[in-house]
Gaussian input, Z-matrix of N, CA and C with variables (Angstrom, degrees):
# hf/3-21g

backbone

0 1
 N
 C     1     B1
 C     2     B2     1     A1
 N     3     B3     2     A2     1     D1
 C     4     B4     3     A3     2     D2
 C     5     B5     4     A4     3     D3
 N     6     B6     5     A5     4     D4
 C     7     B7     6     A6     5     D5
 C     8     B8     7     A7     6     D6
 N     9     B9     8     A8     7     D7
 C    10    B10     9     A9     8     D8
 C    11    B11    10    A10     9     D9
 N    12    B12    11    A11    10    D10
 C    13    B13    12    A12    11    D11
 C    14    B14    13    A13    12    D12
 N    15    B15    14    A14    13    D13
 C    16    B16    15    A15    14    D14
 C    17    B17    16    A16    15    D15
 N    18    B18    17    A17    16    D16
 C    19    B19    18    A18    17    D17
 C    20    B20    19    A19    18    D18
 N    21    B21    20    A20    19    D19
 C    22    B22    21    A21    20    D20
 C    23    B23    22    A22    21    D21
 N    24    B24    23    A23    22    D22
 C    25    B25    24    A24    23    D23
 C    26    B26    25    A25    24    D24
 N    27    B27    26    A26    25    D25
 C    28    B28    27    A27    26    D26
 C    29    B29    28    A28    27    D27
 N    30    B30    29    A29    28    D28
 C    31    B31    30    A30    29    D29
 C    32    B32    31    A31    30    D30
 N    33    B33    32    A32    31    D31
 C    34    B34    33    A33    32    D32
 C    35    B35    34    A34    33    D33
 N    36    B36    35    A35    34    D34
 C    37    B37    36    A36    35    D35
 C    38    B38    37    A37    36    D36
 N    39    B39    38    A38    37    D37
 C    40    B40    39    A39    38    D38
 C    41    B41    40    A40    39    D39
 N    42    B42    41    A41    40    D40
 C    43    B43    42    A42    41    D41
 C    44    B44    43    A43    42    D42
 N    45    B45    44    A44    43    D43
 C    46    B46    45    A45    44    D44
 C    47    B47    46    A46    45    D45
 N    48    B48    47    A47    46    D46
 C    49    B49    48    A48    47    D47
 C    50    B50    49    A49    48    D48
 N    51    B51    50    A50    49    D49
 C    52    B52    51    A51    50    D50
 C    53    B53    52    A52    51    D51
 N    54    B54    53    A53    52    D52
 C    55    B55    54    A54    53    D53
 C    56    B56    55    A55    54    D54
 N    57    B57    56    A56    55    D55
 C    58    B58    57    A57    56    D56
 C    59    B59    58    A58    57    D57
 N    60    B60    59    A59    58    D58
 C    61    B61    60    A60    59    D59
 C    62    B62    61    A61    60    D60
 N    63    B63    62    A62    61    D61
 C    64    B64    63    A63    62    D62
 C    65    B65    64    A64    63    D63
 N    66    B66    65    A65    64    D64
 C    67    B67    66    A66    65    D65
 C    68    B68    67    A67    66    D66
 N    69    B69    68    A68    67    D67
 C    70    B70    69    A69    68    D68
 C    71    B71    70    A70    69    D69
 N    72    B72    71    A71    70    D70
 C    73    B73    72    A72    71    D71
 C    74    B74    73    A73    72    D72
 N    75    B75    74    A74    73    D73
 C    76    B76    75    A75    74    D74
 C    77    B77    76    A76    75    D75
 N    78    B78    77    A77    76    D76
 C    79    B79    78    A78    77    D77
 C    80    B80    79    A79    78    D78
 N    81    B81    80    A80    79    D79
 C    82    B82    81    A81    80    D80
 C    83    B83    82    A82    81    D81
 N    84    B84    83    A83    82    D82
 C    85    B85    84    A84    83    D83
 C    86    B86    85    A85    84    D84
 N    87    B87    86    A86    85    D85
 C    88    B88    87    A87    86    D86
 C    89    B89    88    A88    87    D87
 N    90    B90    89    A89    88    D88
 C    91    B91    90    A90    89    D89
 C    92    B92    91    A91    90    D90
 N    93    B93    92    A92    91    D91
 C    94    B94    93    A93    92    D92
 C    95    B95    94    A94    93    D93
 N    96    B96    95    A95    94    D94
 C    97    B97    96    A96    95    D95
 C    98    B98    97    A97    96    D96
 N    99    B99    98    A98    97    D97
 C   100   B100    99    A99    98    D98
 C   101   B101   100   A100    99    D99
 N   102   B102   101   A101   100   D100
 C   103   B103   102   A102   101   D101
 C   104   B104   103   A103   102   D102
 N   105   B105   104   A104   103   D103
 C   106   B106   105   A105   104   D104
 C   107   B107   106   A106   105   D105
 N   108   B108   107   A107   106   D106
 C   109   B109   108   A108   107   D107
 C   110   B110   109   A109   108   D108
 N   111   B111   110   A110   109   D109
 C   112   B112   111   A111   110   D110
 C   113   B113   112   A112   111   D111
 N   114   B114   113   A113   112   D112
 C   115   B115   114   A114   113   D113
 C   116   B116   115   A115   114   D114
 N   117   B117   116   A116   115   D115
 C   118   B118   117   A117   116   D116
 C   119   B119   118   A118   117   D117
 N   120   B120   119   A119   118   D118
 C   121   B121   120   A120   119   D119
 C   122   B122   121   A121   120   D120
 N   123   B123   122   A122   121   D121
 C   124   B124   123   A123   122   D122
 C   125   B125   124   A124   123   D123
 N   126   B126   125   A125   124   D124
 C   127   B127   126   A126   125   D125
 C   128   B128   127   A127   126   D126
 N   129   B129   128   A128   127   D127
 C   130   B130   129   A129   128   D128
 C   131   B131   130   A130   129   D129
 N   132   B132   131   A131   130   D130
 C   133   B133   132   A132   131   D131
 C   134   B134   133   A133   132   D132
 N   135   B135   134   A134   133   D133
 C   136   B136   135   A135   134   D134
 C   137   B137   136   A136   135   D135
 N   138   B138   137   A137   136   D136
 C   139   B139   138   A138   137   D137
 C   140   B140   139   A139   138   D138
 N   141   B141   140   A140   139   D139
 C   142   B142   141   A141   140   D140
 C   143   B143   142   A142   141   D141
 N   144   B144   143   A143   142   D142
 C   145   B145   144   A144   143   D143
 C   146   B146   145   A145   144   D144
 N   147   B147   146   A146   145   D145
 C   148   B148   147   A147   146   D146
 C   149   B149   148   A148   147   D147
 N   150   B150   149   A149   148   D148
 C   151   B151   150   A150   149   D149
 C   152   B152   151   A151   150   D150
 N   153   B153   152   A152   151   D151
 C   154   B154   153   A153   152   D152
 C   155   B155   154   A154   153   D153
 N   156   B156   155   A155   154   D154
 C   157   B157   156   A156   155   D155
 C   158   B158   157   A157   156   D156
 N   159   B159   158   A158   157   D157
 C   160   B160   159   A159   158   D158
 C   161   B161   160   A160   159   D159
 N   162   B162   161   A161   160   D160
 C   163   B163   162   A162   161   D161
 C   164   B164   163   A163   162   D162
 N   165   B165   164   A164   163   D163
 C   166   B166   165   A165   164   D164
 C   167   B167   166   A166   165   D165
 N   168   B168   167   A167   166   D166
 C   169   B169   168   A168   167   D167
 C   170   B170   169   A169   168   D168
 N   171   B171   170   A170   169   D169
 C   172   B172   171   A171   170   D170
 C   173   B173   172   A172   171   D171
 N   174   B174   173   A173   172   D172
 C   175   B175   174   A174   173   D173
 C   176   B176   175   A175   174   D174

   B1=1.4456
   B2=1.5213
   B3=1.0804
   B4=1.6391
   B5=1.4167
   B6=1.8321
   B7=1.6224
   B8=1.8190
   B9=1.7299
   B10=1.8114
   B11=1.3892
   B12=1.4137
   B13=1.0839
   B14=1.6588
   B15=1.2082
   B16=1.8776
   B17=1.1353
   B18=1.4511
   B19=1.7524
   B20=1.5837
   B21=1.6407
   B22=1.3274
   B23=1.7715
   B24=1.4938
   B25=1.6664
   B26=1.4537
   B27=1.3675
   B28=2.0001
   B29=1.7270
   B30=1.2196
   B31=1.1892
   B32=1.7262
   B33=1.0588
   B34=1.1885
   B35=1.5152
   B36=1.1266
   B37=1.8122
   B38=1.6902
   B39=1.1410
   B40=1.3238
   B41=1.8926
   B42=1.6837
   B43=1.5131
   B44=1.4292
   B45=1.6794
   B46=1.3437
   B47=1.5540
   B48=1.4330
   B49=1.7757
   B50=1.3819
   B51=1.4437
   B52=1.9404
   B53=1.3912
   B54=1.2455
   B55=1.4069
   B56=1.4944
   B57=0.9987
   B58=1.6154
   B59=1.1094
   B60=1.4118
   B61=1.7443
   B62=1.3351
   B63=1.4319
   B64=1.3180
   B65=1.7827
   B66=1.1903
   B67=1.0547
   B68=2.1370
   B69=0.9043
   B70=1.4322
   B71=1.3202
   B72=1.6243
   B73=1.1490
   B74=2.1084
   B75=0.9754
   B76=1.7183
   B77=1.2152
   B78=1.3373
   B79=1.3244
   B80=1.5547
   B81=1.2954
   B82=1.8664
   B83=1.4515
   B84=1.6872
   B85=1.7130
   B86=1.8462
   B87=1.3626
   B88=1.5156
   B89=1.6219
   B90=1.3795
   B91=1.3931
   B92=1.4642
   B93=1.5383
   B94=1.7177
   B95=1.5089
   B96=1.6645
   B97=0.9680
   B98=1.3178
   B99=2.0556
   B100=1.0715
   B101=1.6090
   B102=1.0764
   B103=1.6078
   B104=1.5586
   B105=1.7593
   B106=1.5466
   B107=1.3805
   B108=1.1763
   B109=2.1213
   B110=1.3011
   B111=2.0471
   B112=0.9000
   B113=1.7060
   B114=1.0447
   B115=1.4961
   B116=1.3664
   B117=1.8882
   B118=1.1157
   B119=1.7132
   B120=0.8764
   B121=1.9567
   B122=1.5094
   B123=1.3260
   B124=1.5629
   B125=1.4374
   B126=1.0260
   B127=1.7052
   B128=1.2987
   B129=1.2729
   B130=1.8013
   B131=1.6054
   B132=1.2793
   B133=1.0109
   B134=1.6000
   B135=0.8595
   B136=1.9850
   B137=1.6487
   B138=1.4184
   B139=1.3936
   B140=1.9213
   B141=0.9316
   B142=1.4494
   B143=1.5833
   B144=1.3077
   B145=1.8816
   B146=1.3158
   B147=1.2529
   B148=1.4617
   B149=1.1909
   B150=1.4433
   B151=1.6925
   B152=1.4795
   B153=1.1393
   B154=1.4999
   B155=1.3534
   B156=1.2434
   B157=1.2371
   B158=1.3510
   B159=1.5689
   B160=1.5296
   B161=1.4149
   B162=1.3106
   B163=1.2495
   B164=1.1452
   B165=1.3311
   B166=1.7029
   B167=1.4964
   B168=1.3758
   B169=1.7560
   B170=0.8541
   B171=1.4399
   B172=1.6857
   B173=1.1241
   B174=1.6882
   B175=1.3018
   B176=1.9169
   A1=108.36
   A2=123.64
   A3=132.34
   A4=81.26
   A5=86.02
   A6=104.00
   A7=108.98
   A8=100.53
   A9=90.77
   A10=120.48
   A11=109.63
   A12=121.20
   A13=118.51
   A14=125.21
   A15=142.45
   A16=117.41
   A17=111.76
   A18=120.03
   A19=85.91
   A20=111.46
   A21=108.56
   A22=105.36
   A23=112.09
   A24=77.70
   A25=104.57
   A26=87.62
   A27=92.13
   A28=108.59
   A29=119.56
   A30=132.17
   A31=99.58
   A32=127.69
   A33=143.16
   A34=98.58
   A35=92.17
   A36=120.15
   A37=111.52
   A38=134.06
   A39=158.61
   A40=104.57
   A41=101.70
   A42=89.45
   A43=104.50
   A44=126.86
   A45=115.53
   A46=103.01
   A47=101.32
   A48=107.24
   A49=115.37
   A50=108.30
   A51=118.21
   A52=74.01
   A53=150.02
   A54=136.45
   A55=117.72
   A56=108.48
   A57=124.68
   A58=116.39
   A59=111.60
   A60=117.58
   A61=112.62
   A62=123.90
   A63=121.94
   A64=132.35
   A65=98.46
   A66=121.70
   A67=101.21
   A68=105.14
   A69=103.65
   A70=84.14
   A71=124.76
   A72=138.23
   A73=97.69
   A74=109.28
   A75=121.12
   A76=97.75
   A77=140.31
   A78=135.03
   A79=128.38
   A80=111.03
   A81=123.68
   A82=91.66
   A83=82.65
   A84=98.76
   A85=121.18
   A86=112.43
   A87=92.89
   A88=104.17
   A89=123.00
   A90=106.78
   A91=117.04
   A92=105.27
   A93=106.91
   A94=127.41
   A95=94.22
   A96=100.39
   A97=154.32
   A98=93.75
   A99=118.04
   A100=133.86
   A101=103.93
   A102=115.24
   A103=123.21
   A104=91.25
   A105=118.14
   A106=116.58
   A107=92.88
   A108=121.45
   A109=100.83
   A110=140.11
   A111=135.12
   A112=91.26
   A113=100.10
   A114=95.71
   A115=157.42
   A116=101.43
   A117=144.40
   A118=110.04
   A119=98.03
   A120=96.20
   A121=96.55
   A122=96.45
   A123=128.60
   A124=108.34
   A125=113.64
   A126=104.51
   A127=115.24
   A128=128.86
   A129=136.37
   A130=96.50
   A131=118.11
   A132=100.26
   A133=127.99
   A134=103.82
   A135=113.64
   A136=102.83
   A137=119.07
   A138=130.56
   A139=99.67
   A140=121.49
   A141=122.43
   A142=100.96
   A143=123.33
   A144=106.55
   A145=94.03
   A146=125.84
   A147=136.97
   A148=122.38
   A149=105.59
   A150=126.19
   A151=110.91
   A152=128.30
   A153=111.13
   A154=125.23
   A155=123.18
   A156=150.87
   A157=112.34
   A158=97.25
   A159=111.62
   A160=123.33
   A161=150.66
   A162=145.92
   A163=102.00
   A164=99.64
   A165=116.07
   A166=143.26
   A167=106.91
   A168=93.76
   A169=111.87
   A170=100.47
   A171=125.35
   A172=104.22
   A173=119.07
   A174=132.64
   A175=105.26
   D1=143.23
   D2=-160.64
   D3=-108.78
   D4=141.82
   D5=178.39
   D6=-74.48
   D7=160.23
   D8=163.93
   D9=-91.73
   D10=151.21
   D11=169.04
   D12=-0.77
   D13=-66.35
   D14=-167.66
   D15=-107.32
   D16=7.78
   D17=-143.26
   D18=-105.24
   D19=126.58
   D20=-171.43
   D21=-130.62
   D22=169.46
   D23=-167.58
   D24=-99.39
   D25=172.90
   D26=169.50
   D27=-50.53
   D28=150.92
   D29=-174.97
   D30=-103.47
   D31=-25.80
   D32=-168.82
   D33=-68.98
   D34=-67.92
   D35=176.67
   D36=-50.72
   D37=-49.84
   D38=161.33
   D39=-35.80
   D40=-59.84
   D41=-173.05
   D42=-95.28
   D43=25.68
   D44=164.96
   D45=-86.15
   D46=-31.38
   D47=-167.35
   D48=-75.42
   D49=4.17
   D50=-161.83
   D51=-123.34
   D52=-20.86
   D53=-171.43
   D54=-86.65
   D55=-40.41
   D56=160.39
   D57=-30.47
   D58=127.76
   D59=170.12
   D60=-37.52
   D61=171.26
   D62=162.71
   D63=-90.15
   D64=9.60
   D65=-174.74
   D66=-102.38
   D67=-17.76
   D68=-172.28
   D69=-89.45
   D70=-65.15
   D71=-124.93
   D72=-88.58
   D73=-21.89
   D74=152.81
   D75=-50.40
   D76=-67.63
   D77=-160.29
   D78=-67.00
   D79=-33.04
   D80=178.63
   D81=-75.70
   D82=117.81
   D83=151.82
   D84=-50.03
   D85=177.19
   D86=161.78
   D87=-92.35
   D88=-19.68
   D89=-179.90
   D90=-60.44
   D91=-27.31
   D92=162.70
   D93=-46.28
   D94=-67.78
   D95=176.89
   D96=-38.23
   D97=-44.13
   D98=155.69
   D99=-52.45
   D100=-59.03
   D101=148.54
   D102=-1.21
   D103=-69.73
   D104=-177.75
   D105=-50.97
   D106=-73.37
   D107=173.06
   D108=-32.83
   D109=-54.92
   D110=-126.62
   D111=-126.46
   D112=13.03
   D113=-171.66
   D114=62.42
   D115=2.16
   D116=-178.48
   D117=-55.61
   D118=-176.81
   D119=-178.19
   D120=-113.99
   D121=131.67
   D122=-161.12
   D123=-67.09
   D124=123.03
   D125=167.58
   D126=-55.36
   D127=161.73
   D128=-179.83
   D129=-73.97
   D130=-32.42
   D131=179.36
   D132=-84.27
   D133=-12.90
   D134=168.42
   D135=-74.50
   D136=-52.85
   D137=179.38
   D138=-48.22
   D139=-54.40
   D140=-173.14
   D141=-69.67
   D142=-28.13
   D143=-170.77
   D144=-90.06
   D145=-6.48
   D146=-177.22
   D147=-75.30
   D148=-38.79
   D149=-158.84
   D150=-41.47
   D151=-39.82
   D152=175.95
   D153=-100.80
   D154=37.98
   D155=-155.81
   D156=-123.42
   D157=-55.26
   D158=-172.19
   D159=-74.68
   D160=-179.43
   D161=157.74
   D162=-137.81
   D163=112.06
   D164=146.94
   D165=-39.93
   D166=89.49
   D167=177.43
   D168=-78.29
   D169=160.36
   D170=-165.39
   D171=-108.23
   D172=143.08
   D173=-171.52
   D174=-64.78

């Protein structure tokens, strides 16, 4: 998905993806990445290189 025009990414989001080992961060495509940054809904496959990363909320 092509970014908009002004549309900039979360910064928040940005220094989780620079925080990441280098071993994760070899693996995300940029369409992942992008994803991430922009707040978009994650592919399954970013969610899975993610998996121990993430925290699950609880209902």
């Amino acid at each position: 998905m092509a970014k908009l025009p002004n549309e900039k990414p979360n910064p928040e989001r940005v220094a989780v993806l620079r925080s990441l080992p280098l071993e994760v961060k070899e693996q995300i495509t940029g369409e992942e990445a992008e994803a991430f940054m922009y707040g978009r809904e994650l592919p399954d496959s970013l969610l899975e290189k993610l998996k121990e990363y993430l925290n699950e909320e609880k209902p």
